[in-house]
DORO-173905 format. One record per residue (C-alpha): residue number from 0; y, x, z; residue in one letter. Coordinates in steps of 0.001 Angstrom, whole numbers, plus 524288, in hexadecimal, padded with zeros to 5 digits. Layout:
BEGIN
NODE   num       y       x       z   residu
NODE   NUM       Y       X       Z        A
...
***
This chain:
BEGIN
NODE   num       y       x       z   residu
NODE     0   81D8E   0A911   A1AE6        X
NODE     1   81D70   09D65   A108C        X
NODE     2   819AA   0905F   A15BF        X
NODE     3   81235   0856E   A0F09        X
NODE     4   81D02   07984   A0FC2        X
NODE     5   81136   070EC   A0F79        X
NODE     6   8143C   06725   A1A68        X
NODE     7   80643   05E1E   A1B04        X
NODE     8   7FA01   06384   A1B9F        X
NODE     9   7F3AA   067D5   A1213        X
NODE    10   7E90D   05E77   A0D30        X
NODE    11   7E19B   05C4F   A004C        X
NODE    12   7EA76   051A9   9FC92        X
NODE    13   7F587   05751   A00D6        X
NODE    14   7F452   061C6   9F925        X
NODE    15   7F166   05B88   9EBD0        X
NODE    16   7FC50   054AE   9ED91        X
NODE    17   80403   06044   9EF8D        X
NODE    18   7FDAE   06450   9E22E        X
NODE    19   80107   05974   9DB3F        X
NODE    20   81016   05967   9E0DF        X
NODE    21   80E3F   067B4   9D858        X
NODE    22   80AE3   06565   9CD95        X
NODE    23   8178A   06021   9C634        X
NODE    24   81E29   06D0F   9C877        X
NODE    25   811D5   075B5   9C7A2        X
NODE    26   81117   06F5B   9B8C6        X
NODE    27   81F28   0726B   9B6A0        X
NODE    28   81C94   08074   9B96E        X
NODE    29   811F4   0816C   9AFF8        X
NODE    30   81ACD   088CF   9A420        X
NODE    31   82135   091BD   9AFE0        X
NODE    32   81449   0950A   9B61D        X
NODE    33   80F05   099E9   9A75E        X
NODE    34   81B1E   0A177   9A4FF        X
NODE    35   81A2A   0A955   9B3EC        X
NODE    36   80AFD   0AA55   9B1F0        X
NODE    37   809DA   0A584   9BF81        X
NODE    38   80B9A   09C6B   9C929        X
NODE    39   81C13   09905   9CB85        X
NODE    40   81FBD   09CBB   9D86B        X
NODE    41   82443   08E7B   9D95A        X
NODE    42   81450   088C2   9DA84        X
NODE    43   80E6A   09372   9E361        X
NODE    44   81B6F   08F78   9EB5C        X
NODE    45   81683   0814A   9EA75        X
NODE    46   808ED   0827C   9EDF5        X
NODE    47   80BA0   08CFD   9FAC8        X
NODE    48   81660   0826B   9FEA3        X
NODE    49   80CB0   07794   9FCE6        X
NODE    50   80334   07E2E   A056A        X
NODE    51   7F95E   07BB0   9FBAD        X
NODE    52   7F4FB   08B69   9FAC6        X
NODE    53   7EE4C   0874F   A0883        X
NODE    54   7E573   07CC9   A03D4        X
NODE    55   7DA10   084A7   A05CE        X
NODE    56   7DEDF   08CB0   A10A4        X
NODE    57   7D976   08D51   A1DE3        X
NODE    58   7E126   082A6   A293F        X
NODE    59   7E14C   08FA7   A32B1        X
NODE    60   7EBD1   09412   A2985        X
NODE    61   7F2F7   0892E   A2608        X
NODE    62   7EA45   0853F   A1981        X
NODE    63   7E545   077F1   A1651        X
NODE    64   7D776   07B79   A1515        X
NODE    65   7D4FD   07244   A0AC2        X
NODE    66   7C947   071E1   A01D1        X
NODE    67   7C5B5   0772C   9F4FF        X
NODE    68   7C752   069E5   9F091        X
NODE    69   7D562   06A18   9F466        X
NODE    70   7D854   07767   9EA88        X
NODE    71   7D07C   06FE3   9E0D1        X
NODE    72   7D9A9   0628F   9DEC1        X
NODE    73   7E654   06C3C   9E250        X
NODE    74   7E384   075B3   9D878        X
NODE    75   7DEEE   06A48   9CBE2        X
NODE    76   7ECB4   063AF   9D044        X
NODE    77   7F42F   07130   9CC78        X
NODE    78   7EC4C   074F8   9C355        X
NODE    79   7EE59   06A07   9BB1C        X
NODE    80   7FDAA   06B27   9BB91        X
NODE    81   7FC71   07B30   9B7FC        X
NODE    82   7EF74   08298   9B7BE        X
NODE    83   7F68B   08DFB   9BCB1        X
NODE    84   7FB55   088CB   9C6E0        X
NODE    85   7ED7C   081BB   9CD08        X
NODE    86   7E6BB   09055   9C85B        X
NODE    87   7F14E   0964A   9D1B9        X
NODE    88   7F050   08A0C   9DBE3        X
NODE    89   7E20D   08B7E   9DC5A        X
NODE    90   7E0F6   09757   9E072        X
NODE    91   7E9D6   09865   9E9FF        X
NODE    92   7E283   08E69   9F205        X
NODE    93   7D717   0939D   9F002        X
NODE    94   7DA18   0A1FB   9F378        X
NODE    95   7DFB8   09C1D   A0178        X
NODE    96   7D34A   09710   A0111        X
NODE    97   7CD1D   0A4B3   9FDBB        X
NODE    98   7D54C   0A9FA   A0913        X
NODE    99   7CEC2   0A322   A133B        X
NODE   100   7C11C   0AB84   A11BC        X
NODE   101   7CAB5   0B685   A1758        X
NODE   102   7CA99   0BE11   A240F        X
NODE   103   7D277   0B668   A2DC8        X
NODE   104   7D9CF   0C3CF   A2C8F        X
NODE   105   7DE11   0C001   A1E38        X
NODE   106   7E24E   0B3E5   A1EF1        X
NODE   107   7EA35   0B7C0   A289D        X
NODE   108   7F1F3   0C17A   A216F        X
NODE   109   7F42B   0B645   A1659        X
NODE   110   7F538   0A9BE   A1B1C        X
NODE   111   7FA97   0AECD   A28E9        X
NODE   112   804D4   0B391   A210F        X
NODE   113   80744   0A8FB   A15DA        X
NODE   114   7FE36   09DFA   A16CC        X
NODE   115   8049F   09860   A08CC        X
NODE   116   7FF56   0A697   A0473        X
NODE   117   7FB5D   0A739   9F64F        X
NODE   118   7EEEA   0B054   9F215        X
NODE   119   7E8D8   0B46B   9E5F6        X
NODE   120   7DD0B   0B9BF   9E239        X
NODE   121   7D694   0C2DE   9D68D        X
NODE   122   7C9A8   0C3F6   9D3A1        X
NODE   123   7CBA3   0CE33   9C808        X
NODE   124   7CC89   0DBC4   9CD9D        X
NODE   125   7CC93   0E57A   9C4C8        X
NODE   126   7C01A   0ED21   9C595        X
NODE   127   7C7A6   0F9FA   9C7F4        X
NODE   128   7CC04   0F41D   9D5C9        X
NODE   129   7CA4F   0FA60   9E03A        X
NODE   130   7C76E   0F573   9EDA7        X
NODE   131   7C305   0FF86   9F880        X
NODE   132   7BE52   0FE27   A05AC        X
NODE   133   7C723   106A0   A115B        X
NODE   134   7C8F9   103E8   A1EDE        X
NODE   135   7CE92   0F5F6   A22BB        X
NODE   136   7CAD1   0F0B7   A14D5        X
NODE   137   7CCA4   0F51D   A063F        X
NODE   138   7D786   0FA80   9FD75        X
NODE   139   7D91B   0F287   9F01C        X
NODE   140   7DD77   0F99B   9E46E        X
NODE   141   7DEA8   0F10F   9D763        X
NODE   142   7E270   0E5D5   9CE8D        X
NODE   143   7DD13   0D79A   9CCC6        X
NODE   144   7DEDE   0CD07   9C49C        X
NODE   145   7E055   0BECE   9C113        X
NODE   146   7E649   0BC65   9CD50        X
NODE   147   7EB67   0AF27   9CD07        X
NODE   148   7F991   0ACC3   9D3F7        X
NODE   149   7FA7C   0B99B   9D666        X
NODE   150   807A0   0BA2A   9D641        X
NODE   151   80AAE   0AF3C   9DFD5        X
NODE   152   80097   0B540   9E849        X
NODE   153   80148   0BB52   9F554        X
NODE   154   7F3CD   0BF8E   9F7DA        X
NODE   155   7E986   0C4C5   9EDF1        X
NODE   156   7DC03   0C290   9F011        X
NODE   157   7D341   0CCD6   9E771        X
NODE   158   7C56D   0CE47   9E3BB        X
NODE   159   7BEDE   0DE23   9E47A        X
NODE   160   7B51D   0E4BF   9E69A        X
NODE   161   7B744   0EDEB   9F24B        X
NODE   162   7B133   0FAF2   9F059        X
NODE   163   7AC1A   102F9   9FCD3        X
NODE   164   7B625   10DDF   A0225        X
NODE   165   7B14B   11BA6   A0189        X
NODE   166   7A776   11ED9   A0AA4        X
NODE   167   7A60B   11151   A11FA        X
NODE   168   79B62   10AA2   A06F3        X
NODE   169   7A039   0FD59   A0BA8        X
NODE   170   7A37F   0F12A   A0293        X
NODE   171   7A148   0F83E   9F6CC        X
NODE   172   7A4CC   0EEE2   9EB74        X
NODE   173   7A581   0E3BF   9F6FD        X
NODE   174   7AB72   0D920   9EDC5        X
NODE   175   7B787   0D348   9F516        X
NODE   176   7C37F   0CB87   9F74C        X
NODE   177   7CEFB   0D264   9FA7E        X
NODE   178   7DDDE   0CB98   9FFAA        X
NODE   179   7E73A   0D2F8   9FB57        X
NODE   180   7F7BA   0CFDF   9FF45        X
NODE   181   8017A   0CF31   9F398        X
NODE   182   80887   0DD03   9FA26        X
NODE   183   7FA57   0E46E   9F6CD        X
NODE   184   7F95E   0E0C7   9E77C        X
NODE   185   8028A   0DE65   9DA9B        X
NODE   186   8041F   0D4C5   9CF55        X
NODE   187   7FDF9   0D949   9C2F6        X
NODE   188   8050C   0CE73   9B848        X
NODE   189   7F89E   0CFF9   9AEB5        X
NODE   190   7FAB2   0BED0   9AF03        X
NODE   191   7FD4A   0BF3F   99F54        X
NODE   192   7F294   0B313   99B87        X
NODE   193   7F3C9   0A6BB   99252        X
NODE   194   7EF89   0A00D   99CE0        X
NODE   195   7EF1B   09C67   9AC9F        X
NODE   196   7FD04   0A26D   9AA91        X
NODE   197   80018   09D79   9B743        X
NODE   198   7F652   0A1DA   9C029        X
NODE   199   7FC7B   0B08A   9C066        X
NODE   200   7EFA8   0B63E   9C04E        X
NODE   201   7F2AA   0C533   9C0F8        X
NODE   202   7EF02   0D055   9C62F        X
NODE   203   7F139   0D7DB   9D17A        X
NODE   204   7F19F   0E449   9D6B9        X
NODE   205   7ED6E   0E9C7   9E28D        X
NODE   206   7F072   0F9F1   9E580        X
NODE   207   7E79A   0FFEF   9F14F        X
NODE   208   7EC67   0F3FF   9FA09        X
NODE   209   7E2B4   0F367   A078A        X
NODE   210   7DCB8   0E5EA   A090D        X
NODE   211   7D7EC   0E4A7   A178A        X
NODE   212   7C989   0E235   A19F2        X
NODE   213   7CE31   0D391   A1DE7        X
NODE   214   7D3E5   0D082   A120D        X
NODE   215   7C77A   0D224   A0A97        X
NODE   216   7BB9F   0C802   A09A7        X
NODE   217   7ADCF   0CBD3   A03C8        X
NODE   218   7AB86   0C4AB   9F6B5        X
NODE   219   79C4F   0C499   9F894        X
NODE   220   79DF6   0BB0C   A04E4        X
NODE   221   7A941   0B16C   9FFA9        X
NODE   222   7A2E2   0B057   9F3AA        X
NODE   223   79437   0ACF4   9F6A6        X
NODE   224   79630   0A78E   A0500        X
NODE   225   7A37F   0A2EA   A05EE        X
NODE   226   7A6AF   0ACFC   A116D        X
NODE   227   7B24A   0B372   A13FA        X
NODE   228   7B8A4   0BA20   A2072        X
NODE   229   7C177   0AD57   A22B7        X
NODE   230   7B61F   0A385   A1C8B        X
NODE   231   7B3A6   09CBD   A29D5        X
NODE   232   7BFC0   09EC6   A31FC        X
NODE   233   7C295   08EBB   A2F7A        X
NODE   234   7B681   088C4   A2EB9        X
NODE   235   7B8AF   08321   A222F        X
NODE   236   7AE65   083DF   A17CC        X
NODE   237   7B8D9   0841B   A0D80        X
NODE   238   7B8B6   092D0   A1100        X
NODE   239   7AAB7   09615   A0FEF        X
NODE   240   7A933   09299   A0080        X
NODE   241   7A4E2   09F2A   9F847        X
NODE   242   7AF0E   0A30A   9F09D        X
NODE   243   7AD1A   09ED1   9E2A8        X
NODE   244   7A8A9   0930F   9E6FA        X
NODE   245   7B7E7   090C0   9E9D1        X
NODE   246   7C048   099A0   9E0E1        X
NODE   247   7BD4E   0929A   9D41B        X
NODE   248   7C1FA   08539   9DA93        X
NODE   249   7CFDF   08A6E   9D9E7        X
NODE   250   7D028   08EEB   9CA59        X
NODE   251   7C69D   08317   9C650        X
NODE   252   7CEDE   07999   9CB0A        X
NODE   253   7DBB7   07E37   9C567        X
NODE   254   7D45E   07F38   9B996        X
NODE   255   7CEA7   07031   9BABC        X
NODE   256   7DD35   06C0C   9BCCB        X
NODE   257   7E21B   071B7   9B130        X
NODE   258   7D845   06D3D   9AA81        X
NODE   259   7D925   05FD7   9AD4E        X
NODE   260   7E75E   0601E   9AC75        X
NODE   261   7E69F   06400   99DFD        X
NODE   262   7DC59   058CF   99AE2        X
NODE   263   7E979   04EC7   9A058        X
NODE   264   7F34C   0574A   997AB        X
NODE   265   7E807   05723   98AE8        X
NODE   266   7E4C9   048AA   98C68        X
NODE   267   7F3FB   04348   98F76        X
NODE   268   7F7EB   04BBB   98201        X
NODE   269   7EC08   04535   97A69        X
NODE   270   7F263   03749   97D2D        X
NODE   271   7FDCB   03B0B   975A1        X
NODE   272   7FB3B   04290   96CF3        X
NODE   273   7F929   041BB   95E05        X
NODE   274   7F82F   04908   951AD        X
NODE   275   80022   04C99   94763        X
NODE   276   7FB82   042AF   93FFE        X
NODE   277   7FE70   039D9   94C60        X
NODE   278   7F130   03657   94FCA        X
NODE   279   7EE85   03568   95E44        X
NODE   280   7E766   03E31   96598        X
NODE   281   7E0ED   03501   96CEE        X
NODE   282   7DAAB   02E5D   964E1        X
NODE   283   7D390   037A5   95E98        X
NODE   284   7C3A5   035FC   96253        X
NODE   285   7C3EA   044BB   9636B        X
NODE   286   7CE7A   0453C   96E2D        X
NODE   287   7C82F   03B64   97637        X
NODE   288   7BB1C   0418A   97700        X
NODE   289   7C10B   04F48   97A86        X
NODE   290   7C9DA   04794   986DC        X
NODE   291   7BD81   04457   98A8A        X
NODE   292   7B5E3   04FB4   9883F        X
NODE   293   7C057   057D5   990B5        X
NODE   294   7C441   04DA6   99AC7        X
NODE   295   7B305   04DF5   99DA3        X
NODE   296   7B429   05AA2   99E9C        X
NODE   297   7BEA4   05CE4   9A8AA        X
NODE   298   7B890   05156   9B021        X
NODE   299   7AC32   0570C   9B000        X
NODE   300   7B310   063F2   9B3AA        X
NODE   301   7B9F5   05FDB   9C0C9        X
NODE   302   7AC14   0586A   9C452        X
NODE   303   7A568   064A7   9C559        X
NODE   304   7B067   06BEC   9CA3C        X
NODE   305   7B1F6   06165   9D571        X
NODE   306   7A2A5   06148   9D7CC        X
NODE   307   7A2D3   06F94   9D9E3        X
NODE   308   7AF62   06D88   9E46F        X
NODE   309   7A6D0   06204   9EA6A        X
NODE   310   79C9E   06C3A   9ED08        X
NODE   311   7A5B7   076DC   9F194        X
NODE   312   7AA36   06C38   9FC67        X
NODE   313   79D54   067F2   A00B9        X
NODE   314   79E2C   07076   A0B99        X
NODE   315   78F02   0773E   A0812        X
NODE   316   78BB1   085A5   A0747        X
NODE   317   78DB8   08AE0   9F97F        X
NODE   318   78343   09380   9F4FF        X
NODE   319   781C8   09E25   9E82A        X
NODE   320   77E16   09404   9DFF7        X
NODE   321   7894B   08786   9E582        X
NODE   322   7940E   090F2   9E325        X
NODE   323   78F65   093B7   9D5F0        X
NODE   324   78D3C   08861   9D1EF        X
NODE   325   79AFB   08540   9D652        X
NODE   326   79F96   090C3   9CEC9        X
NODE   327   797D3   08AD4   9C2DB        X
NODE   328   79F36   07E21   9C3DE        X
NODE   329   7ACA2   083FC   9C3CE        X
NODE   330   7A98E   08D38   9B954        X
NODE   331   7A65A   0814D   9B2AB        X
NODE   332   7B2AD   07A15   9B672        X
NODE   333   7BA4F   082A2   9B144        X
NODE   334   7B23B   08261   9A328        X
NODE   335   7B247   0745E   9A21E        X
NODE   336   7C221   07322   9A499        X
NODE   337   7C2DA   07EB9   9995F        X
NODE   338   7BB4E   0771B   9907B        X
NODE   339   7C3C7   06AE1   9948C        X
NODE   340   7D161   070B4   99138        X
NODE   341   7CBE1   079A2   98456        X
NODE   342   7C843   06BDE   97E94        X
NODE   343   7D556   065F2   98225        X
NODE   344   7DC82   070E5   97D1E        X
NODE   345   7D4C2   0712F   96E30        X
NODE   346   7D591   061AD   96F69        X
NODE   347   7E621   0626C   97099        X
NODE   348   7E9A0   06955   96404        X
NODE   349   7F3B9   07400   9602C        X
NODE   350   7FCA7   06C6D   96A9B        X
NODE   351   7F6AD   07107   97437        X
NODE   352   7F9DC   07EF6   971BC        X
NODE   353   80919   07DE0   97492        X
NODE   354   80DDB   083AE   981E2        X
NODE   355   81523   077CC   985E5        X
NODE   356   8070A   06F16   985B9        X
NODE   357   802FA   07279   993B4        X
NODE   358   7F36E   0706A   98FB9        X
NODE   359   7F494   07D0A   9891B        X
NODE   360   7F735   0837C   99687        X
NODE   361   7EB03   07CFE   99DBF        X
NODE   362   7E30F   080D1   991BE        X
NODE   363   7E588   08EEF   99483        X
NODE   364   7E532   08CFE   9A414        X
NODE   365   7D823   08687   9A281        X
NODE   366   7D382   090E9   999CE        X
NODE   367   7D610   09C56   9A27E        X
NODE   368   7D477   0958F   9AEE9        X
NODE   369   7C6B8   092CC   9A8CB        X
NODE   370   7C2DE   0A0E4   9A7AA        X
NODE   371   7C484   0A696   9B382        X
NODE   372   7B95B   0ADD4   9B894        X
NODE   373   7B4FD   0A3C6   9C342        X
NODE   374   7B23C   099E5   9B679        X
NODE   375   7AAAE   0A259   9ADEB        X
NODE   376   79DEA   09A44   9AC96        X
NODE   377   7963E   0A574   9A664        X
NODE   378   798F9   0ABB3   9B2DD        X
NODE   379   79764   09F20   9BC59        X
NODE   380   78B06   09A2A   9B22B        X
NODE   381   78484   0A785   9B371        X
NODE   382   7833E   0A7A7   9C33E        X
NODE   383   7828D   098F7   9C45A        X
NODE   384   776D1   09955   9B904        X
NODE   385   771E9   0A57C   9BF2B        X
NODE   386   76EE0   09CE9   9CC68        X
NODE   387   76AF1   09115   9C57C        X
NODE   388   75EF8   09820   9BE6F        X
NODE   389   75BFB   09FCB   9CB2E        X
NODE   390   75FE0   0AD84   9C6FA        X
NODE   391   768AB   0B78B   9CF58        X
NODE   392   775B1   0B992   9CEA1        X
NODE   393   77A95   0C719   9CBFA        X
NODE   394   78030   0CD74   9D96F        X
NODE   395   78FF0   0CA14   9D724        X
NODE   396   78C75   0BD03   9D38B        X
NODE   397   7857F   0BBAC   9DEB9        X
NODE   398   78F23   0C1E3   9E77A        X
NODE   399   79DA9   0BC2C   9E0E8        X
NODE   400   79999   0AF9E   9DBDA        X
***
């Protein structure tokens, strides 16, 4: 069994100090972690050894049981030195997190075994999945994808919808999480992007492999209510948010860090920089006005970010229309930091476009990080603008959301 070397507790400010300790030799991985198209063994090392993957993790098994504050600062800190690496940081807090609205019965079988244990999850099934109800639980046939750190992974958690064994007419289509260990499915390497190299995001594959009734948690419940089979074993509220009131935290704020770590790289290379006809950049009226312009922007974009984590810790129920309103906000985050970095990127000239200027790399990061599913504001606007005018959601939005 690997053991976190950590020796103090683990606080907030112990671990963004930890973090920051990082960060030098996360940035000098950056060029390696592109080339593997995922994270080097080297940082997941670093972060189970750290103890850091427990941040969020219940006390009762060894965890800090920090806030969502704490993934927050931990994941902007990485995610400034190498997007990849805070994407991949992210969310392996948060799925210990995720772990926690479990049967007692599941955590077990993880954390009893290897409380430094890293999971994944996937969200993209394939719609030619199969997931069928038999006796004990249900037997998962298929692929997903975009699952990020896959490959340093050793627990998957995947999204389905579990369709009623012959002749019971029980759970039909019951939409569901399902834990699945890394001997029951495969590495697909479909990870072939121009961008969020390092995350790893592939598939995998999962052939007739039983998941146990206890390993499973009922999507309807987490998502509106915040209930799981593990959601009150501590007491702790931080395990009685709905879902996606949470899981965006983790890719916003790796997403903020880059993003504010390629404003420092854009503004530092303005101060020296000048033309070919050696005219400095800075002094151009036009410059100035766009370092303000995007420097507003990002500012503006953590305030609402940190508003919305303000409201996720004020310890009050969170109803249809807080969590999508929260959901609105992030979407939004992630918008304005896209907006931020496209205007740095056609304010920076052909420069800019060589491999060995690291803003290029953010610029993609951002980009892609920026439109992942949980961002997509027609999406978010729709159901958020649905409520606001007083008109129904359809029935998955009101069931998933």
């Amino acid at each position: 069994m690997m053991q976190s070397q950590s020796i103090q507790p683990l606080t907030h400010d112990k671990a963004m100090e930890l973090i920051r300790e990082m960060v030098p030799a996360i940035r000098s991985r950056a060029a390696l972690t592109e080339e593997l198209r995922c994270q080097p063994k080297e940082t997941i090392q670093a972060f189970r050894n750290a103890g850091l993957i427990r941040a969020l993790m219940p006390k009762r098994w060894g965890g800090a049981e920090l806030g969502i504050q704490t993934m927050y600062e931990t994941t902007v800190e990485l995610a400034k030195a190498d997007p990849s690496a805070g994407w991949c940081y992210g969310l392996l807090v948060l799925h210990s997190w995720m772990l926690a609205y479990y049967s007692e019965e599941a955590q077990r079988e993880v954390w009893g075994e290897e409380p430094d244990a890293c999971i994944a999850s996937s969200f993209g099934g394939s719609p030619a999945n199969q997931v069928t109800r038999v006796d004990g639980g249900y037997l998962v046939e298929g692929e997903w994808g975009f699952s990020s750190g896959i490959d340093h992974s050793d627990w998957a958690m995947i999204f389905a919808h579990a369709a009623a064994g012959a002749g019971n007419g029980i759970d039909s289509q019951r939409p569901m999480m399902l834990l699945v260990p890394k001997r029951d499915f495969t590495i697909v390497p479909t990870w072939n992007t121009i961008a969020q190299r390092g995350t790893g995001s592939n598939h995998l594959r999962v052939s007739r492999a039983f998941v146990p009734e206890h390993r499973t948690i009922d999507m309807v419940a987490w998502c509106q209510k915040g209930e799981g089979p593990g959601s009150h074993l501590t007491g702790n509220v931080l395990y009685q948010y709905p879902l996606y009131a949470v899981i965006p935290v983790s890719l916003a704020s790796a997403l903020l860090g880059a993003s504010l770590d390629a404003y420092e790289l854009w503004r530092e290379g303005i101060k020296g920089k000048a033309t070919v006809r050696n005219a400095r950049v800075a002094d151009f009226t036009h410059q100035q006005i766009r370092v303000a312009e995007v420097s507003a922007t990002l500012e503006a974009a953590q305030a609402l970010f940190e508003k919305s984590l303000a409201r996720l810790a004020a310890d009050q129920p969170i109803d249809t229309y807080e969590r999508l309103r929260l959901r609105r906000n992030y979407g939004f985050t992630a918008r304005l930091c896209n907006q931020a970095v496209k205007t740095m990127m056609d304010s920076s000239g052909a420069g800019s476009m060589f491999e060995a200027n690291p803003l290029q790399r953010y610029w993609r990061d951002v980009q892609a990080s920026s439109m992942h599913i949980t961002f997509n504001m027609d999406h978010l606007g729709e159901m958020f603008g649905k409520l606001e005018l007083g008109l129904p959601l359809n029935q998955k939005d009101s069931q998933l959301s």
